[in-house]
Every structure is written in structure tokens, then in C-alpha cells.
C-alpha positions as CSV (number, residue, x, y, z in Angstrom):
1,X,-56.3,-37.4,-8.0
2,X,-55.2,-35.6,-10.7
3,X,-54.1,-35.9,-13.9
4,X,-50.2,-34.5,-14.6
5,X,-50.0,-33.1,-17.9
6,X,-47.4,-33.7,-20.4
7,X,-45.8,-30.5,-19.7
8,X,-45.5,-31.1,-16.4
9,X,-43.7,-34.3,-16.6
10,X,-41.4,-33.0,-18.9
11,X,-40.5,-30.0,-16.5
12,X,-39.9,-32.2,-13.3
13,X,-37.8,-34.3,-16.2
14,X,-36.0,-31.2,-17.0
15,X,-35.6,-30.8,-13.1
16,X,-33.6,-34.5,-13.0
17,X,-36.7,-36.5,-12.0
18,X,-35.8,-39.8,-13.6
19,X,-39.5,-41.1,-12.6
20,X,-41.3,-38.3,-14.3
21,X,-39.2,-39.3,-17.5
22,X,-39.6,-42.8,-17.3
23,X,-43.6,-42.1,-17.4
24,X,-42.6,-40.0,-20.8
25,X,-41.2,-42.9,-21.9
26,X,-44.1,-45.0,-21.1
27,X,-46.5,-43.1,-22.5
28,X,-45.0,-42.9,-26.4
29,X,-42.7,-46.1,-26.6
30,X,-45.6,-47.7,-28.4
31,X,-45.9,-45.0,-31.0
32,X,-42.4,-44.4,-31.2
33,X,-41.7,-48.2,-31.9
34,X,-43.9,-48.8,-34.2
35,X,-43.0,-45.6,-36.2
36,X,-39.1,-47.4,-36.3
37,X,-40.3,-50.8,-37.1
38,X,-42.5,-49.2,-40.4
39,X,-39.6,-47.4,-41.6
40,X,-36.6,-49.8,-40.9
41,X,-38.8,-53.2,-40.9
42,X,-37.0,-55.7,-38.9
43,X,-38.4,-55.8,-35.0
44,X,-34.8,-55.2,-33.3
45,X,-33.7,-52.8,-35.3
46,X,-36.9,-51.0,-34.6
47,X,-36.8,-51.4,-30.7
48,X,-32.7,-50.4,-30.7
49,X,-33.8,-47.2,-32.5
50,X,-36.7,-46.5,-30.2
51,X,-34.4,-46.9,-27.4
52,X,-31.8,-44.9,-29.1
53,X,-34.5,-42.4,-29.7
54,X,-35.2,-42.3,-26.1
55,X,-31.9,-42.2,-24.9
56,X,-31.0,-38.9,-27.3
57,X,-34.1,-37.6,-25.8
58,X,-32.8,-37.9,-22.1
59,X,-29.2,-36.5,-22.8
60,X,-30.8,-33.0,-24.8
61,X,-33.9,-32.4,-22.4
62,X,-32.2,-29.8,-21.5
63,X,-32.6,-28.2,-24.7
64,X,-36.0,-29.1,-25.4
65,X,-37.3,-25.6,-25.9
66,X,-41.4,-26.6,-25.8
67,X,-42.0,-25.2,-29.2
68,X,-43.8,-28.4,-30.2
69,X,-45.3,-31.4,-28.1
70,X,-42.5,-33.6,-26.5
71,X,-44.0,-36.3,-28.6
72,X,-43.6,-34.9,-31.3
73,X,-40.0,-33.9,-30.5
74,X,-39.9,-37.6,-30.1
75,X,-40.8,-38.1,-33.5
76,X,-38.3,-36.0,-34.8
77,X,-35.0,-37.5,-32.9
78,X,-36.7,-41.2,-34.0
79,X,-37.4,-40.7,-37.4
80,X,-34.0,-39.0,-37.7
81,X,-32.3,-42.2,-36.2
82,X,-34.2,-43.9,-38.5
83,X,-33.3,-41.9,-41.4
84,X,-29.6,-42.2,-40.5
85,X,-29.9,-46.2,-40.1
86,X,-31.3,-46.8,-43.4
87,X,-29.2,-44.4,-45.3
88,X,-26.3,-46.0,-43.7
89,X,-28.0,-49.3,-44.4
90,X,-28.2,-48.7,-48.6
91,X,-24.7,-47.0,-48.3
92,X,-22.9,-50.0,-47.1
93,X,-25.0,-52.6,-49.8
94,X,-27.3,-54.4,-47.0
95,X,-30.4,-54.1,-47.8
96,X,-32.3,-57.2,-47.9
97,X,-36.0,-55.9,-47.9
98,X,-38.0,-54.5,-45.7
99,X,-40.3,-56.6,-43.4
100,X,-42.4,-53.6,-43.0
101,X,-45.5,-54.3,-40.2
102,X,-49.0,-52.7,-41.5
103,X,-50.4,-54.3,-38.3
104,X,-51.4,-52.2,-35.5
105,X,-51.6,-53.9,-31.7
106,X,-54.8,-51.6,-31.2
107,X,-57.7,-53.7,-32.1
108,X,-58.9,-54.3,-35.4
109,X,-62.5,-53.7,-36.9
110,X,-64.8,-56.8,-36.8
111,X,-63.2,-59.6,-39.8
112,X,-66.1,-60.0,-42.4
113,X,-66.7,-63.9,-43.5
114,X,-64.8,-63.3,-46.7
115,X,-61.8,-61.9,-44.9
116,X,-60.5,-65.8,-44.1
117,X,-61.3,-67.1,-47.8
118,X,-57.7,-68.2,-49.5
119,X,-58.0,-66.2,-52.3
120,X,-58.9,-63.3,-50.7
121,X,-55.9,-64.0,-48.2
122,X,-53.7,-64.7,-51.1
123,X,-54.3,-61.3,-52.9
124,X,-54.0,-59.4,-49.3
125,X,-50.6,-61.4,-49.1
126,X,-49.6,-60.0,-52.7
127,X,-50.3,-56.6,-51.8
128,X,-48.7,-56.3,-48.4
129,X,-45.4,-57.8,-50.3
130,X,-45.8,-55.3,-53.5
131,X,-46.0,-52.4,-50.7
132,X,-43.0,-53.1,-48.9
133,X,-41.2,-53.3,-51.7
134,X,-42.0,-50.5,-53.3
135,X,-41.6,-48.4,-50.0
136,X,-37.8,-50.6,-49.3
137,X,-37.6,-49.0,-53.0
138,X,-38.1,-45.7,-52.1
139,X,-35.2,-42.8,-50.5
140,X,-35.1,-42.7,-47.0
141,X,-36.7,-39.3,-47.1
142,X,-39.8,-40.5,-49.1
143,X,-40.4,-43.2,-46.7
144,X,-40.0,-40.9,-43.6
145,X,-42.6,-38.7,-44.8
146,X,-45.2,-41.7,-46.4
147,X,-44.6,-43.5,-42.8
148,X,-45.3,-40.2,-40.6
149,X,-48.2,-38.9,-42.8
150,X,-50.0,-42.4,-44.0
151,X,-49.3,-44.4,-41.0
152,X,-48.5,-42.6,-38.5
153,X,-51.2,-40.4,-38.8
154,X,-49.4,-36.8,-38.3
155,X,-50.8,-33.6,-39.0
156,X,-49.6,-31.1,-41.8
157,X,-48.2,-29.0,-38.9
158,X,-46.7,-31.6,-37.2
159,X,-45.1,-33.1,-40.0
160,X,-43.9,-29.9,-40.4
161,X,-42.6,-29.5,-36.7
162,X,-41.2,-33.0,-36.7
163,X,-39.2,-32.9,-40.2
164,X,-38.4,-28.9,-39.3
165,X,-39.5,-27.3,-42.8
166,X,-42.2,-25.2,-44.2
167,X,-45.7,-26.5,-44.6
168,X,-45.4,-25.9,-48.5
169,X,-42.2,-28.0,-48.1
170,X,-43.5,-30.9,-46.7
171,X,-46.5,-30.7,-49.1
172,X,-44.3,-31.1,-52.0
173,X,-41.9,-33.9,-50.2
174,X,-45.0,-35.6,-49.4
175,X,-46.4,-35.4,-53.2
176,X,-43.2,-36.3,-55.0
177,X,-42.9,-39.4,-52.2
178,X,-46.5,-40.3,-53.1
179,X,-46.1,-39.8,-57.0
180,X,-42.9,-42.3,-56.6
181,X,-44.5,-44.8,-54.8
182,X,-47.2,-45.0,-57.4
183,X,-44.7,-45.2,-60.1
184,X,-43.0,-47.9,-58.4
185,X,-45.9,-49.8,-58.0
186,X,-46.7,-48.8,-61.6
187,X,-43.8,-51.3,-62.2
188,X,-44.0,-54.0,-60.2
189,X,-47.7,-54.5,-61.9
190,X,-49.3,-53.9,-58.9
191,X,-51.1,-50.1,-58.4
192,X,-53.9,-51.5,-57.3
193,X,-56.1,-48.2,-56.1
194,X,-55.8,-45.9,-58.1
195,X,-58.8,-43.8,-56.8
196,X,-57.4,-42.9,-53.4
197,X,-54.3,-41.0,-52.8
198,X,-52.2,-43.7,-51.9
199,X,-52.4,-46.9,-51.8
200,X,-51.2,-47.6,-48.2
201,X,-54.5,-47.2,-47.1
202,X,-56.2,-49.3,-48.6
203,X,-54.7,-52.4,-47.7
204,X,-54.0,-51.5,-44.1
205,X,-55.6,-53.4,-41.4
206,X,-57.3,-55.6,-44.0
């Protein structure tokens, strides 16, 4: 049996075949929900903009052009939906922190003995808490590109696609978002790494 490419689902989509979309939708909700729940931070939010995200997908297929991946098309209409929600979000006084979710459902590496010893627990606690607020602290644009880049996991290029601006763009947005996150934690007392680029990833998945 084979295997039916991305491509070609998205061209019997394109066609009106609602099961060939669904499977779309199958395989990126994962990704495409736990992009929404890092940037926005509360689970239902998260799963209304994923399905919002899906939705806007279905009603412009048409004009999906193929210049980039359909997933990362995807990216672009959620992380736009997301970028509208929490600008509307600080605009209308709301914001009550971010519960922002470093936790993967892929599995984890094996837990070393230390890993369940209170202090250690404690201090992973303090850092999880000092990173969400100091990315709830950031604009809407910093976080978008921090979540896509440092958890997400997107190339330079696709950032690039995703976002729609220049490489050297996205370089700087990504630098100046890094530089203010830093500052921020700076702040708060709590810049705990300073010898890796950010320090998102070094308390992820601990």
C-alpha cells in the first residue's frame, strides 16, 4: 500500500475531498496545538485557536499556492491567530499570566535519581515560573518568534516562510526577542544560563 504524500492530500483537498483534509488535520493538530497553547498558555484557548487555525485553513485552500509545506502554511495562519488573540488580549487589560506548557506529550529522556529530590524540584518550579513570566512579559511578536524558533523547533527558512519576511529579518527579530528576554529575566533575578543562547532550553523537559 502506499504511502500518499502531503502534496497529494492537499490536492484531492483542493479538489473538495473532505477525507483527504481531515487526514491534514490529523496529521498536524498536535503540532499546531501545542504551538497555540506555548504562545497563549491556557489549554482552551489554545485548542479554539488550533481549530480556528484549521478552519481558516479549509475556507483559503483554495489559495494555498504550495510555495511552502502545508504545515508550515499551518504555522503561519496559527501563529497569526495567535498573535491577534494576545494582542487583543493586552489591548483590552486581561492578561493574567501565561500558563505556558514546556511539556511535550512525546516521551521524555530517562528521569535521573536527583530529578525527584525537593530541592531540585523546587528550583525547576522557580524557573518554569520566571520563564513564563518573562515570556507573558514579552510583545506578541517576540514571543511568536522565541515559541517557533526555541520550541517549536523551525528552521531559519521556515521561520522565514511562516512569519513571511527576509531571513536577515527574522535574524534580527529573533535576536532583539532573545536580548529582551534575557533582560527581563535580568530583572526578575533569575537569568540563570547565561552560557547558552537562551535560556528556554535549558529548563525544558527537565
Amino acid at each position: 500500500m502506499s504511502i500518499i504524500t502531503e502534496s497529494e492530500l492537499v490536492a484531492r483537498a483542493k479538489a473538495g475531498d473532505q477525507d483527504a483534509f481531515e487526514q491534514l488535520v490529523r496529521d498536524n493538530e498536535k503540532r499546531i496545538y501545542n504551538l497555540a497553547l506555548r504562545m497563549v498558555g491556557d489549554p482552551e484557548d489554545a485548542l479554539d485557536l488550533s481549530q480556528e487555525a484549521f478552519l481558516n485553513a479549509w475556507k483559503g485552500l483554495a489559495t494555498f499556492q504550495g510555495n511552502s509545506s502545508f504545515s508550515t502554511w499551518l504555522y503561519r495562519l496559527a501563529s497569526n491567530a495567535c498573535l491577534d488573540f494576545l494582542r487583543a488580549r493586552k489591548r483590552r487589560h486581561e492578561a493574567v499570566g501565561a500558563s505556558l506548557s514546556l511539556d511535550d506529550t512525546d516521551a521524555a529522556p530517562p528521569l535521573s535519581d536527583d530529578h525527584f529530590r525537593p530541592d531540585i524540584q523546587l528550583e525547576r518550579r522557580e524557573r518554569e515560573a520566571a520563564l513564563r513570566r518573562a515570556l507573558d512579559a514579552l510583545p506578541p511578536h517576540h514571543r511568536q518568534v522565541l515559541v517557533l524558533r526555541e520550541l517549536s523547533g523551525l528552521s531559519y527558512q521556515e521561520l522565514s516562510d511562516v512569519l513571511q519576511l527576509d531571513m536577515g529579518t527574522v535574524k534580527s527579530r529573533l535576536t532583539r526577542a532573545r536580548v529582551s528576554l534575557r533582560k527581563i529575566l535580568r530583572e526578575d533575578g533569575n537569568f540563570f544560563s547565561p552560557a547558552s543562547s537562551i535560556p528556554i532550553k535549558a529548563i525544558e523537559r527537565k
